[in-house]
C-alpha positions in Angstrom: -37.2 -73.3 29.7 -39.8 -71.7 31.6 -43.1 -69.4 30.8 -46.3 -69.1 32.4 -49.1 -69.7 30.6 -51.5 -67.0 31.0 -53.3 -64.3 28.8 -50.3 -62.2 27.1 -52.6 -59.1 27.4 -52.1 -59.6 31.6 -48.3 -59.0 31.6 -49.0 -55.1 31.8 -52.3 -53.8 32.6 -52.9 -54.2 28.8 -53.5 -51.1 26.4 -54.2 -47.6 26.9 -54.4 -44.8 24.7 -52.8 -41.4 25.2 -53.7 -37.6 23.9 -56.8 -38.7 21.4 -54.7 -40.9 20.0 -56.3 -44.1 18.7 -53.3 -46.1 19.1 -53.2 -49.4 21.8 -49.9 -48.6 22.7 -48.1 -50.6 26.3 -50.1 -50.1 29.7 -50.7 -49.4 32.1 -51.4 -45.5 31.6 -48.2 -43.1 32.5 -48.0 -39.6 34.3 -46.8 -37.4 31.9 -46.6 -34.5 33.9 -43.1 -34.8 35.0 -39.9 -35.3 32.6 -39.6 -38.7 30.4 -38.1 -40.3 27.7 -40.7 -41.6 25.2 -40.1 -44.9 23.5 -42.1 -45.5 19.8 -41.8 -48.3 17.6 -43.6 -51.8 17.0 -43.6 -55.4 18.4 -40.3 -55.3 19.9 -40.7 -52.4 21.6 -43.8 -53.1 23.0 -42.5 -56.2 24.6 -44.6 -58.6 23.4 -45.0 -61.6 26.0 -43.0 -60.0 27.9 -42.9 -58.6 31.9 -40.3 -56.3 31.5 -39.8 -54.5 28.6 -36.7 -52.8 27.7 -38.3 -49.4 28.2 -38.5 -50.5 32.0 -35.5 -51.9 32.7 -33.6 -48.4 30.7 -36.2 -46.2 33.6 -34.6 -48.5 36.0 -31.3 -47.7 35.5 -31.8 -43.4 34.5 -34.3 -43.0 37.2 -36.4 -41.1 34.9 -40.0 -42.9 33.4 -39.9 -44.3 30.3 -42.9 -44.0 28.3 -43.3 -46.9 25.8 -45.6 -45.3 23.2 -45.2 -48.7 21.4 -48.0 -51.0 19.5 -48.0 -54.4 19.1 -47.3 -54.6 14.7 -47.1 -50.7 14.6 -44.6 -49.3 11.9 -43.7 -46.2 10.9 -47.1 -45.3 9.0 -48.4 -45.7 12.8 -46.6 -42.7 13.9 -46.2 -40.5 11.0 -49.4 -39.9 10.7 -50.4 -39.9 14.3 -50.4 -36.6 15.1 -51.2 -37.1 19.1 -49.2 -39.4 19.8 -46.3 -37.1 17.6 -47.4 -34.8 19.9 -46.6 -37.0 23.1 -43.3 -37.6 22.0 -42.4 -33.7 21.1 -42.9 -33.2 24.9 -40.5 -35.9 26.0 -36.5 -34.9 27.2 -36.2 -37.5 24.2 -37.4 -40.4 22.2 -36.2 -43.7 21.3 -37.2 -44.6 17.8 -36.9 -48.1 16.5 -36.2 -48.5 13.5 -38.9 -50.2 11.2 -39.0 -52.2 7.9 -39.8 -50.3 4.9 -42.2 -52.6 3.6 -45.0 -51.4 6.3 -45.3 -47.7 4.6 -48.2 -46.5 2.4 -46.2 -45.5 -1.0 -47.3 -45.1 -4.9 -47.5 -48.4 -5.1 -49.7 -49.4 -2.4 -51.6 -48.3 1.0 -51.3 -50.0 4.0 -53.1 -49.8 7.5 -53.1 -46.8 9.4 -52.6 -48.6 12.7 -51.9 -52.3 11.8 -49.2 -51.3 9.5 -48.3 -55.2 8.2 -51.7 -55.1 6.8 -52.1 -54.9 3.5 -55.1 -52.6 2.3 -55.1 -51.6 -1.4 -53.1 -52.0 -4.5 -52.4 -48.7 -6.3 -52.8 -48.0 -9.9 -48.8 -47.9 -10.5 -48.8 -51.5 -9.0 -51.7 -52.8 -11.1 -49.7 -51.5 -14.0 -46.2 -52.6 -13.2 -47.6 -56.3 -12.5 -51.1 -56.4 -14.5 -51.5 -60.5 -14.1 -51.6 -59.8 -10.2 -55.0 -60.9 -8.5 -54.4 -58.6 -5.5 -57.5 -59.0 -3.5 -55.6 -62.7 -2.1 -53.4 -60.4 -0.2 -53.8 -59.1 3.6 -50.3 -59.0 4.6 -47.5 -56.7 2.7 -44.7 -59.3 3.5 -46.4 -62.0 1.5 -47.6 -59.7 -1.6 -43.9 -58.2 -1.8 -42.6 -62.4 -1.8 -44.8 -62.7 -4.6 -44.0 -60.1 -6.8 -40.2 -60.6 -6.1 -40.9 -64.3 -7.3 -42.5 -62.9 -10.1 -40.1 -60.9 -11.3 -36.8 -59.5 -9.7 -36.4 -57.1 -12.4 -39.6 -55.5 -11.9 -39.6 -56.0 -8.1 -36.6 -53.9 -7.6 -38.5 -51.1 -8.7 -41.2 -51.4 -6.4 -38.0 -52.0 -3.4 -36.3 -48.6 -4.5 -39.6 -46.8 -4.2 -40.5 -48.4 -0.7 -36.5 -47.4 0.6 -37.0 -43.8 -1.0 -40.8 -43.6 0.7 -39.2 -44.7 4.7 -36.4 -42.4 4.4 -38.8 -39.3 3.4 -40.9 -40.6 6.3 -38.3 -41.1 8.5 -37.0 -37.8 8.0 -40.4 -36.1 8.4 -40.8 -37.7 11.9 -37.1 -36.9 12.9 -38.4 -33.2 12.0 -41.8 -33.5 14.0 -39.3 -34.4 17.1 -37.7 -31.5 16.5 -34.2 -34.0 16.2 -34.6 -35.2 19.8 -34.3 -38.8 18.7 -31.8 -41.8 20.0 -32.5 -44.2 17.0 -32.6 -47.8 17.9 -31.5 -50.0 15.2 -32.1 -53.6 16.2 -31.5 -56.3 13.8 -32.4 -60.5 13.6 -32.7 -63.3 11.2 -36.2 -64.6 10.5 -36.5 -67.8 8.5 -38.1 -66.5 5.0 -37.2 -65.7 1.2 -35.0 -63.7 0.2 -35.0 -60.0 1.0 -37.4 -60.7 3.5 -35.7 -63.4 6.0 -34.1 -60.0 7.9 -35.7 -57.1 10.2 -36.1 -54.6 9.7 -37.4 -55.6 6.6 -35.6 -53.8 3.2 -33.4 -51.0 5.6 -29.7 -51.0 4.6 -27.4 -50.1 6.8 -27.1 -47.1 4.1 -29.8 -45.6 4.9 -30.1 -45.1 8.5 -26.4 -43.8 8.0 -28.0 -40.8 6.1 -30.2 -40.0 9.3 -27.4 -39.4 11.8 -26.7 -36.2 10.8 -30.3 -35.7 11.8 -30.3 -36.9 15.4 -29.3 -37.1 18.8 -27.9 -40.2 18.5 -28.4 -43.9 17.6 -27.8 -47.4 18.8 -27.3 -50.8 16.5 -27.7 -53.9 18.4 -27.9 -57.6 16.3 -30.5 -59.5 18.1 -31.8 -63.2 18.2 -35.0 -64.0 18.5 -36.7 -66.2 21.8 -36.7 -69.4 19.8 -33.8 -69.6 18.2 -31.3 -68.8 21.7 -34.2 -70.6 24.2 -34.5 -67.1 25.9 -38.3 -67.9 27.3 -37.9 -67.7 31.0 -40.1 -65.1 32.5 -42.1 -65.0 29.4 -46.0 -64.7 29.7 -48.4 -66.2 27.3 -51.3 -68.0 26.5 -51.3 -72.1 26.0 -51.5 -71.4 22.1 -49.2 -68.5 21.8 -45.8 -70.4 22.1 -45.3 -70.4 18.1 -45.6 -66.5 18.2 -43.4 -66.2 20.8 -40.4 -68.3 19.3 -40.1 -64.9 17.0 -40.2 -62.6 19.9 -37.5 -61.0 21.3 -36.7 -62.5 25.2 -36.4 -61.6 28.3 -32.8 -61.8 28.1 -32.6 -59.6 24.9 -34.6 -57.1 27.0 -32.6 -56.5 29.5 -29.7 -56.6 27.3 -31.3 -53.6 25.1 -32.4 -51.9 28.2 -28.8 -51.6 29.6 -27.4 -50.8 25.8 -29.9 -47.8 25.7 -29.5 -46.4 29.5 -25.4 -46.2 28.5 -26.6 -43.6 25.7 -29.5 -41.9 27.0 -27.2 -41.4 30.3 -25.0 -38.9 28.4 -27.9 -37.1 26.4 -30.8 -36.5 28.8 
């Protein structure tokens, strides 16, 4: 096992922004002038800790840039509602869209951050009912409130589930739309250690429903994935002294370029 121990934000010129968007998406800054392929989703797409991100080694193999629109814990919420970066993406031959849990998306129950979409920001009035003996200002992340109420009670937990699955395929759909259908999904799965419903990624997505968006779009791709630490997949990686227990839950190097290939195969036929 190899990695070099340096800051994680040096492995690609950083962040940049694009369009007004507020979003810290992968660096360094791309043309967009001539014809790409624009690549949106979270912490795997973004490449965390890592040189080459599968967005690179797909532009590699198409000669055509790949944009990676991608933010470091960004879910779906992150795009919905960003309207430039949307915008980006409606301009690009086609975009990858990764799949993201269902648990990062503002619903009836409760609001989440616009950028930062793992954060928890405020319990609704529907949640307050459903589970009244809830002290919900010990929260900050959804994953651990969502644990909690599932320990709670599992009766009234799957009601808050079904409404979070019924909220990401609305928002799914209305993205898929903004894209005017020009999306390759990207489905990539992994086992996390963790309880319950929430030991998988994406988090709460059945395989049912992303088979009810692809009517919708140009195509998808399902990959099951392993995380760095579990298949020692750390050579190349770049991070900082104390960042090694983040990256064991990254995606690799390896997986990267694995990914990368997987996608150039579709987008070959479709661009």
């Amino acid at each position: 096992m190899s990695y070099e121990l340096k800051s994680a934000g040096v492995l690609s010129g950083g962040t940049c922004c694009y369009a007004g968007s507020r979003l810290p998406v992968r660096g360094p800054k791309r043309d967009l002038d001539s014809p790409y392929i624009a690549f949106l989703g979270g912490t795997e797409v973004f490449g965390r800790f890592v040189k080459t991100p599968f967005s690179d080694v797909s532009e590699a193999l198409l000669k055509m840039p790949c944009v990676n629109l991608a933010a470091v814990n960004a879910g779906l919420d992150t795009f919905a509602s960003d309207k430039a970066l949307l915008g980006v993406a409606r301009e690009a031959r086609l975009s990858v869209m990764q799949v993201l849990g269902a648990q990062n998306v503002s619903n009836r129950y409760y609001r989440v951050h616009p950028r930062r979409n793992d954060r928890f920001l405020q319990a609704q009035p529907a949640l307050k009912t459903l589970f009244p003996e809830v002290d919900y200002t010990e929260f900050h992340f959804n994953k651990h409130l969502l644990t909690t109420l599932q320990e709670l009670s599992a009766e009234r937990f799957a009601e808050v589930r079904d409404h979070l699955q019924e909220t990401w395929l609305e928002t799914m759909a209305q993205v898929i739309t903004a894209l005017e259908g020009r999306v390759v999904l990207l489905w990539v799965s992994y086992d996390l250690k963790g309880n319950g419903a929430f030991n998988h990624e994406p988090v709460l997505v059945e395989h049912s429903m992303v088979e009810a968006l692809r009517d919708r779009v140009a195509g998808m791709v399902e990959m099951a994935v392993a995380p760095a630490g579990l298949v020692d997949d750390f050579d190349g990686m770049i991070m900082g002294e104390l960042d090694f227990p983040a990256a064991q839950h990254m995606l690799g190097p390896k997986e990267h370029a694995r990914i990368g290939c997987t996608l150039a195969e579709t987008l070959q036929g479709l661009i």
